[in-house]
DRENVO-136345 format. One record per residue (C-alpha): residue in one letter; z, y negated, x negated. Coordinates in steps of 0.2 Angstrom, whole numbers, padded with zeros to 4 digits, always signed. Layout:
// DRENVO-136345
AZYX/...
END
This chain:
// DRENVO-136345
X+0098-0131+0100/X+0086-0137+0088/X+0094-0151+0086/X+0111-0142+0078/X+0100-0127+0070/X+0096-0143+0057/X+0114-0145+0053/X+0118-0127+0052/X+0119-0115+0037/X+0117-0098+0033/X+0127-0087+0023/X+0123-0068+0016/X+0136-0054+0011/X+0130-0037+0004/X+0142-0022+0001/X+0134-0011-0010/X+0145+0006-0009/X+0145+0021-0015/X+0134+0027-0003/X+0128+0013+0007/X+0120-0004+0008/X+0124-0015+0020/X+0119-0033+0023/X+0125-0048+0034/X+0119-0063+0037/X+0128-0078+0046/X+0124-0094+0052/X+0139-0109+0054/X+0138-0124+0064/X+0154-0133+0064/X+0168-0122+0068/X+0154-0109+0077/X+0149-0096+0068/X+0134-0084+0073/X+0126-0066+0067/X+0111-0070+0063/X+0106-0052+0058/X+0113-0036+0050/X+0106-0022+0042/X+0112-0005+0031/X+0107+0007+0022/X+0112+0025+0020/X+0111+0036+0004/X+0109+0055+0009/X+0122+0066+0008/X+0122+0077-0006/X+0104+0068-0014/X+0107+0066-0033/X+0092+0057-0036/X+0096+0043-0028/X+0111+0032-0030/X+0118+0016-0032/X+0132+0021-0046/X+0131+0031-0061/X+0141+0044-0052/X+0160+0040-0056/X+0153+0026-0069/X+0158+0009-0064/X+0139+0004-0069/X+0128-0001-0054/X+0108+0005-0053/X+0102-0010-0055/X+0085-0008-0053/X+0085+0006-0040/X+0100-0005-0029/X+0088-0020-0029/X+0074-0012-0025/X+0084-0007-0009/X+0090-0022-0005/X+0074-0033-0007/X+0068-0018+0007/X+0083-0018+0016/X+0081-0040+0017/X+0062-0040+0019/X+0064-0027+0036/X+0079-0037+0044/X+0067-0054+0041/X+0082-0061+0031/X+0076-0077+0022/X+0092-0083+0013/X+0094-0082-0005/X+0110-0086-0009/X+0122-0071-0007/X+0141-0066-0008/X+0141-0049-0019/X+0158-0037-0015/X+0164-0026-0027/X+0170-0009-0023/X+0186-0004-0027/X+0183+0009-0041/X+0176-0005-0051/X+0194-0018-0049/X+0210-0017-0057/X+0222-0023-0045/X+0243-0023-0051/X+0257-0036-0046/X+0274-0040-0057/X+0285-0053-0058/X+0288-0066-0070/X+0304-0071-0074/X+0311-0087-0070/X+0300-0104-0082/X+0292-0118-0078/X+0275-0119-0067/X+0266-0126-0083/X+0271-0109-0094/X+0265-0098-0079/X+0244-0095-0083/X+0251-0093-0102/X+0263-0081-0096/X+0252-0071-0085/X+0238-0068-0098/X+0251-0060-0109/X+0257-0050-0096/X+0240-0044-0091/X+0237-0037-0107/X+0251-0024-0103/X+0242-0021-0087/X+0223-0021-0088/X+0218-0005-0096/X+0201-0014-0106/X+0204-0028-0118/X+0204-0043-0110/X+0188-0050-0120/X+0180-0036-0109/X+0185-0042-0092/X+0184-0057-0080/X+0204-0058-0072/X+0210-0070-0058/X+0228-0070-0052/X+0237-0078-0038/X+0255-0080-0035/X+0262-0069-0019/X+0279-0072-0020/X+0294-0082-0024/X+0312-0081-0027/X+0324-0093-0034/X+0338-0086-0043/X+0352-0097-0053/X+0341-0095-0070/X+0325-0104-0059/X+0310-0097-0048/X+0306-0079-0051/X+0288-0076-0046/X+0277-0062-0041/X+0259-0060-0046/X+0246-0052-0039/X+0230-0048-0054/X+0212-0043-0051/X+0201-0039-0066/X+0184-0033-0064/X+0176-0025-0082/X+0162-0040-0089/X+0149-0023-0087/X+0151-0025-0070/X+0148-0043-0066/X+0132-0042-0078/X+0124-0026-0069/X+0127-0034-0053/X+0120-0052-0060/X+0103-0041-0067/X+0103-0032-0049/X+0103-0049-0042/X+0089-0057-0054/X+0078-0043-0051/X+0079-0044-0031/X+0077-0063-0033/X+0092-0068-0027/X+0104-0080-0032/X+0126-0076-0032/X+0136-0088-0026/X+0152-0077-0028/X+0158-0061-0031/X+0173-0053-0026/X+0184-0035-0025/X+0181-0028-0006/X+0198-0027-0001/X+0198-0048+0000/X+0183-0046+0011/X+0189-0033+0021/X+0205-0043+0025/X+0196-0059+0027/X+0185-0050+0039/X+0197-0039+0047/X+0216-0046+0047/X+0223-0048+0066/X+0224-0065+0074/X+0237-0073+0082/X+0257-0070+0079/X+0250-0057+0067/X+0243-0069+0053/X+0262-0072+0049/X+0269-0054+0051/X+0265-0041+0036/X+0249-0029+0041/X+0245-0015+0032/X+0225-0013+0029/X+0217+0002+0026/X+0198+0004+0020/X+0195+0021+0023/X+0180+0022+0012/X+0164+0035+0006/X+0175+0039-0012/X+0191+0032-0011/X+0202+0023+0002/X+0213+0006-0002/X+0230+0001+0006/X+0235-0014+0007/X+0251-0027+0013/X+0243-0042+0020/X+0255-0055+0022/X+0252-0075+0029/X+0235-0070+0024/X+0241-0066+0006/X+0239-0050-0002/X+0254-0044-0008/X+0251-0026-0014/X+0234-0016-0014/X+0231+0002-0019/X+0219+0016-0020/X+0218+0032-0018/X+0202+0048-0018/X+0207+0053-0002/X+0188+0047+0007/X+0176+0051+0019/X+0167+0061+0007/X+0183+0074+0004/X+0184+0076+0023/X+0166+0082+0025/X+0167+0093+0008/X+0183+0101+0017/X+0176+0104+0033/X+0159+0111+0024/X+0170+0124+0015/X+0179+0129+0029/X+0165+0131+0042/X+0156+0136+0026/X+0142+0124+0032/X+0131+0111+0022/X+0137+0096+0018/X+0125+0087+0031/X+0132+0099+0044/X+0149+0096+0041/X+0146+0078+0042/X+0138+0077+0058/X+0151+0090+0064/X+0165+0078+0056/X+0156+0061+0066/X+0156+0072+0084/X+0173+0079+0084/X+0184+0071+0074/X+0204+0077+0077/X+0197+0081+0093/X+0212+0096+0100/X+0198+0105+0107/X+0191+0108+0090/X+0205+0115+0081/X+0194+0123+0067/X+0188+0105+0065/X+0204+0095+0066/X+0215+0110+0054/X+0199+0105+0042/X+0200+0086+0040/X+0221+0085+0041/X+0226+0091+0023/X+0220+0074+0018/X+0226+0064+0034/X+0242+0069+0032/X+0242+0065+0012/X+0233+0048+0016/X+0247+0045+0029/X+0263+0048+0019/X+0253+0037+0008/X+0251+0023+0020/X+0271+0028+0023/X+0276+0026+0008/X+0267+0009+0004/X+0276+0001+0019/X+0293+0005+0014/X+0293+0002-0001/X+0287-0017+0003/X+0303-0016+0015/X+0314-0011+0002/X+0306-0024-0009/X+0306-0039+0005/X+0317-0035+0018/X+0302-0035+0029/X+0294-0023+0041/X+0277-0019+0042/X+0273-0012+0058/X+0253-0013+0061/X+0240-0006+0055/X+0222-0010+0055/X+0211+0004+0051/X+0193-0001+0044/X+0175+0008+0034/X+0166+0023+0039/X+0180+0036+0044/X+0190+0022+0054/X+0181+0025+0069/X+0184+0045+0067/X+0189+0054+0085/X+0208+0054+0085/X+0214+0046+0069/X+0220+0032+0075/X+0231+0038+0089/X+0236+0050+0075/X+0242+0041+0062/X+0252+0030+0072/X+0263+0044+0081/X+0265+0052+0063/X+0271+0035+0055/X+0278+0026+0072/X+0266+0011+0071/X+0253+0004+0080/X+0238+0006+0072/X+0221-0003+0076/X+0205-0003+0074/X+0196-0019+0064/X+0185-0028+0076/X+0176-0040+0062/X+0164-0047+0075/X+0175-0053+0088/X+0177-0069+0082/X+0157-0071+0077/X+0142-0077+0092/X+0130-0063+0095/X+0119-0057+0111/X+0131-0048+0124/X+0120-0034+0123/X+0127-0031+0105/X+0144-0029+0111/X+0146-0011+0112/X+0136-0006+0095/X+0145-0021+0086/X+0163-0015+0092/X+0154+0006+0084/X+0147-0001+0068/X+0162-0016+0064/X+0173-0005+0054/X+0159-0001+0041/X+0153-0019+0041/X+0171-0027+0038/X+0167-0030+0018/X+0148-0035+0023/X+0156-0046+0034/X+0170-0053+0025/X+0159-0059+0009/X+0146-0070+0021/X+0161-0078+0028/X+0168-0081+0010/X+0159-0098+0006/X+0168-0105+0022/X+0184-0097+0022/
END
């Protein structure tokens, strides 16, 4: 065991959200990989004074957030320096389009005049990447679809000054939504069938179409976690902390219709979404997307999986980002609790080796 701790390497991915920090750290020896140790912190609900955004500003706390995390790494006894940042969705442009038929060498030319249409910065104030998610070939030549990411420079330097100041070092940084699928996508027959993902997060949720493990569309919406409680808090006329913990016990539970009446305006709204989403990509491809894999805070909420997928007719799972990692057994039931939240955590560590 010595022997092959000498070979092996460690990896660190942090998620900083909107109201959460959350840390993983991995080991990888060969083709094993191994949690080596995890770790979050939660922002209190409805505490002003402390938090890791400047409230709907994409600019992140630098000082406060790494003063967290250097805490948050110094408690879990996590050594490793180098670490895999994910950006939340709020801070990522994400739109796709198709280029019309030219050659491969006018394609990044044509792209960066397409993006200018798209992005809604200048692009001398952003970092873009772009991939290609489809093809079609059509008499005129290859039609091809692109997929672009841009994230404001403002928020690659904040997170970079976050970084210097809790003395660590990025190795890469990312949008969440190719750490949650990275993390979270279904093995099996299912890498080759389009999956709809659905990060149900704190202040917004993102639905994407995963195909061949490709994104081919991504979007986001304000129905969140957050909205849920604030319903439930105005209807049981309780505080947000109440409603919170209420929301976490009961869920959709039938038995709590006062609870479950609460929380399914937005369900409902987030599940004509998630609808729409997959048939649109089947009128557009031709192809059916019938799974879903639910991930973040809310995915683990009593009865919403078993409800969404009798309102849409799919089946709809739950991500299990630790299933293909080592840990102890006696982890197995409060990795399979917690792995929804940690899908993005999760997703950046493995990035380096992915």
């Amino acid at each position: 065991m010595v022997f092959m701790s000498l070979f092996s390497k460690n990896y660190l991915g942090v998620d900083i959200g909107a109201s959460s920090i959350k840390a993983v750290e991995i080991s990888v020896s060969g083709k094993k990989k191994k949690l080596e140790n995890y770790i979050e912190f939660k922002l209190p609900i409805g505490n002003e004074s402390l938090k890791t955004f400047h409230g709907n500003n994409m600019a992140l706390l630098s000082a406060e957030v790494s003063e967290i995390l250097q805490a948050l790494l110094k408690r879990a006894k996590i050594k490793t320096k180098k670490v895999i940042l994910s950006l939340p969705d709020f801070s990522t442009f994400f739109t796709s389009f198709v280029l019309p038929p030219m050659t491969e060498a006018e394609v990044p030319k044509a792209v960066e005049f397409e993006a200018r249409h798209y992005i809604p910065l200048p692009l001398a104030e952003v970092t873009f990447d772009w991939q290609v998610i489809g093809k079609e070939e059509t008499v005129a030549g290859m039609k091809r679809k692109i997929l672009l990411v841009a994230v404001p420079n403002v928020v690659l330097q904040n997170y970079q000054r976050m970084a210097n100041m809790a003395q660590l070092e990025i190795t890469g940084m990312e949008a969440e939504v190719f750490s949650f699928v990275r993390s979270s996508s279904l093995g099996g027959n299912f890498e080759f069938l389009p999956v709809c993902m659905v990060d149900f997060g704190w202040e917004s949720t993102t639905v994407s179409i995963v195909e061949k493990k490709k994104m081919a569309a991504s979007f986001s919406f304000d129905i969140s976690s957050i909205a849920l409680t604030e319903d439930l808090a105005k209807a049981l006329k309780v505080s947000l902390e109440e409603a919170e913990k209420i929301k976490s016990a009961f869920g959709l539970d039938p038995k709590k219709p006062e609870v479950a009446k609460a929380l399914l305006d937005k369900i409902n709204l987030l599940t004509l979404e998630i609808d729409k989403i997959c048939s649109d990509f089947f009128q557009t491809t031709s192809r059916r997307v019938e799974n879903i894999v639910l991930s973040g805070g809310a995915a683990n909420l009593f009865g919403l999986r078993e409800y969404i997928g009798a309102r849409i007719k799919k089946t709809v799972f739950v991500a299990d980002p630790f299933a293909n990692i080592n840990f102890p057994l006696v982890l197995n039931k409060r990795l399979k609790q917690i792995g929804p939240s940690f899908a993005v955590a999760l997703g950046a560590a493995l990035m380096p080796i992915q």
